[in-house]
C-alpha positions in Angstrom: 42.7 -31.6 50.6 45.0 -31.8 47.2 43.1 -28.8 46.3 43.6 -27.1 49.0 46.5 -27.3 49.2 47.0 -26.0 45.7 44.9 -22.7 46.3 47.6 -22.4 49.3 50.6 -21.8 45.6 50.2 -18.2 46.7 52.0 -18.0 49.6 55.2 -17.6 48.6 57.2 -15.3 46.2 60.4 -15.4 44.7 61.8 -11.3 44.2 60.0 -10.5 40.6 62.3 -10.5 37.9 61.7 -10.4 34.1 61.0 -13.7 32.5 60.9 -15.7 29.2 57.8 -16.9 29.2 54.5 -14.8 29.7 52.9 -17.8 31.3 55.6 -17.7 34.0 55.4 -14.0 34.5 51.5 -14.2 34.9 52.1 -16.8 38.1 54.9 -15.0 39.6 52.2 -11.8 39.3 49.2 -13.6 40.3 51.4 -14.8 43.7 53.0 -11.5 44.1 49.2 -9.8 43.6 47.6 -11.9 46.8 50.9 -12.0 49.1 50.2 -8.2 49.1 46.8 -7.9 49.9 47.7 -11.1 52.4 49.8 -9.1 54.2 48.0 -5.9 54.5 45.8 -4.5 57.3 43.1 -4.6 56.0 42.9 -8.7 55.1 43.7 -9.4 59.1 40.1 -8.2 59.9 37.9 -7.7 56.9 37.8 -11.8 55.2 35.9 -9.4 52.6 38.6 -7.5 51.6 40.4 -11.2 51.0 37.9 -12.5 48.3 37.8 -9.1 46.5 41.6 -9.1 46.0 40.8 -13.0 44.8 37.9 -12.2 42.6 39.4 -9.0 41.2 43.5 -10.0 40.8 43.2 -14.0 40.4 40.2 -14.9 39.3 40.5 -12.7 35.6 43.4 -15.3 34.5 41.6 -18.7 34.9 39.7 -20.2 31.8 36.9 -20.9 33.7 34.7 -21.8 30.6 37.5 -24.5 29.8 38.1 -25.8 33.1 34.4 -26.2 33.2 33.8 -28.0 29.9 36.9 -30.5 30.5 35.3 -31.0 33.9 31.8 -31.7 32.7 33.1 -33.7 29.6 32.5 -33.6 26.4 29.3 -35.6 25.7 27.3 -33.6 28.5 28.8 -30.3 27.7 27.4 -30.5 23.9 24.0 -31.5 25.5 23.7 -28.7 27.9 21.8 -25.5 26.8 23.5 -22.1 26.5 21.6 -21.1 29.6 23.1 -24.1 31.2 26.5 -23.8 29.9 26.4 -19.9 31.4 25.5 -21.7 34.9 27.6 -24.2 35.1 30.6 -21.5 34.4 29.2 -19.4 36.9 28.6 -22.0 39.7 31.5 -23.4 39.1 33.7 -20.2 38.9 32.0 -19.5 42.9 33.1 -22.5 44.1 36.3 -22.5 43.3 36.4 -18.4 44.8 34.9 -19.8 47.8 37.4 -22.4 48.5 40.4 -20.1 47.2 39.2 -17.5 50.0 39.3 -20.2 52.5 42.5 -21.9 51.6 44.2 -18.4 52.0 42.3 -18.1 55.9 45.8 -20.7 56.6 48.5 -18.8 55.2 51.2 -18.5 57.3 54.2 -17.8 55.3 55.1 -20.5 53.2 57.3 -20.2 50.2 57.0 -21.4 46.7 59.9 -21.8 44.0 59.3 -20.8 40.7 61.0 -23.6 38.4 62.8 -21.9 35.2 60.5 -22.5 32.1 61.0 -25.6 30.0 60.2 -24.9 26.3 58.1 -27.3 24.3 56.8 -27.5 21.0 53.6 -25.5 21.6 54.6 -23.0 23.4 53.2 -20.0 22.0 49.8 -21.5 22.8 50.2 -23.8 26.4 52.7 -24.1 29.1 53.0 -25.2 32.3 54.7 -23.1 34.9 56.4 -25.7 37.2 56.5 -25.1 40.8 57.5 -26.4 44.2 55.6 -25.6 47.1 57.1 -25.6 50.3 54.9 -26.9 53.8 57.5 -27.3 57.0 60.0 -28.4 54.7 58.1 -30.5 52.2 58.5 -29.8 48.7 55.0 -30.6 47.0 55.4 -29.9 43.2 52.2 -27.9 41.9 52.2 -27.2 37.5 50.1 -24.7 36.7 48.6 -25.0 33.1 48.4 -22.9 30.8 46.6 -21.7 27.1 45.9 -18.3 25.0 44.3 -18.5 21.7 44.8 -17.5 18.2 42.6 -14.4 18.7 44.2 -13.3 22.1 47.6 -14.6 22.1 49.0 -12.7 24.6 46.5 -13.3 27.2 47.4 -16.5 28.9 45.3 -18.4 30.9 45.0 -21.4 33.7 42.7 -23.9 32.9 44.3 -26.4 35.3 46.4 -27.0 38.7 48.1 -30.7 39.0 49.4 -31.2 43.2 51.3 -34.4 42.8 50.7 -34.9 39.6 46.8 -34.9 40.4 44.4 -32.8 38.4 42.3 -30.1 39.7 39.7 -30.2 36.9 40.2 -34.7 37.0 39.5 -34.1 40.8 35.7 -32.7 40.2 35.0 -35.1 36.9 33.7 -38.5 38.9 31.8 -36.0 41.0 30.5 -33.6 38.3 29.7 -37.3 36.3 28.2 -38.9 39.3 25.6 -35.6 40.1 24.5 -35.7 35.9 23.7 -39.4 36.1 21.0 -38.8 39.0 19.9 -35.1 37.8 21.3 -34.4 34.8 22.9 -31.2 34.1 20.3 -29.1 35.8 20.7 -31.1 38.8 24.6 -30.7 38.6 23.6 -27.0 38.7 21.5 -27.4 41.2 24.0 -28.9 44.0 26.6 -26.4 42.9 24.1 -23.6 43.6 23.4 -25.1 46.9 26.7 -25.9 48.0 27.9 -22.3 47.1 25.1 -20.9 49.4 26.0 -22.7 52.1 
């Protein structure tokens, strides 16, 4: 439901200004991306049309090869083939579209407030956008995190969503460590496969 409830960040926008922070800008463009197609004709009637928008305006800025890794942990990430690696990123990257797509089924025009950046010591390589989201007057704070590399340093990307102070990627680790210890990593792959086809 936590997670849920953090796919649900894009339902607000603040008017789009210029900001200090590229990591800041790319949330505030990622919201302002889906509350447009949200509102458009076309997402009323065609659920289609919905995912697209997610797969082609959201889905580009999340590390998904990161989130998976951290999610799978170390030990069983270094033990998985390439071909499993590639499988896992790509199970894993469906799931999350599919429950993105129906998280945004319930949007009904809540807000979310931007909080100004806090600088830190590595900020040309993470941040963490800081945001409150706002459900019939409850303020649920939601950090985006944040990392670019040393060859692409101007492309940031999310490799994690804390909603109240609970971690996305943390969230799927007892389960991701639960399926390897009666599968291993192809049966990991497995239930994701089958999950995602359901």
């Amino acid at each position: 439901m936590k997670f849920v409830r953090a796919l649900l960040l894009v339902a607000g926008l603040l008017p789009a200004v210029v900001l200090a922070h590229p990591a800041e800008e790319l949330v505030r463009k990622i919201t302002g991306d889906m509350i447009s197609a949200l509102s458009s004709p076309e997402a009323k009637n065609d659920s289609n049309f919905v995912r697209s928008k997610i797969d082609t305006e959201v889905l580009p800025h999340i590390d998904f090869a990161t989130m998976t890794k951290i999610t799978l942990g170390a030990n069983a990430w270094k033990g998985a083939s390439a071909e499993e690696r590639d499988a896992l990123v790509s199970e894993f990257r469906e799931l999350l579209l599919n429950t993105y797509t129906t998280a945004l089924g319930e949007y009904s025009g809540q807000k979310l407030e931007i909080l100004p950046h806090q600088a830190t010591e590595n900020d040309d390589r993470i941040a963490v956008v800081k945001t409150y989201f706002d459900d019939a007057n409850v303020k649920i704070p939601v950090d985006y995190k944040l990392r670019t590399t040393k060859s692409e340093p101007d492309n940031w990307l999310v490799y994690d969503i804390e909603v109240e102070n609970v971690s996305l990627v943390k969230s799927y680790q007892s389960e991701f460590s639960s399926q390897i210890k009666q599968g291993g990593v192809s049966g990991l792959i497995d239930t994701l496969r089958a999950k995602n086809n359901e």
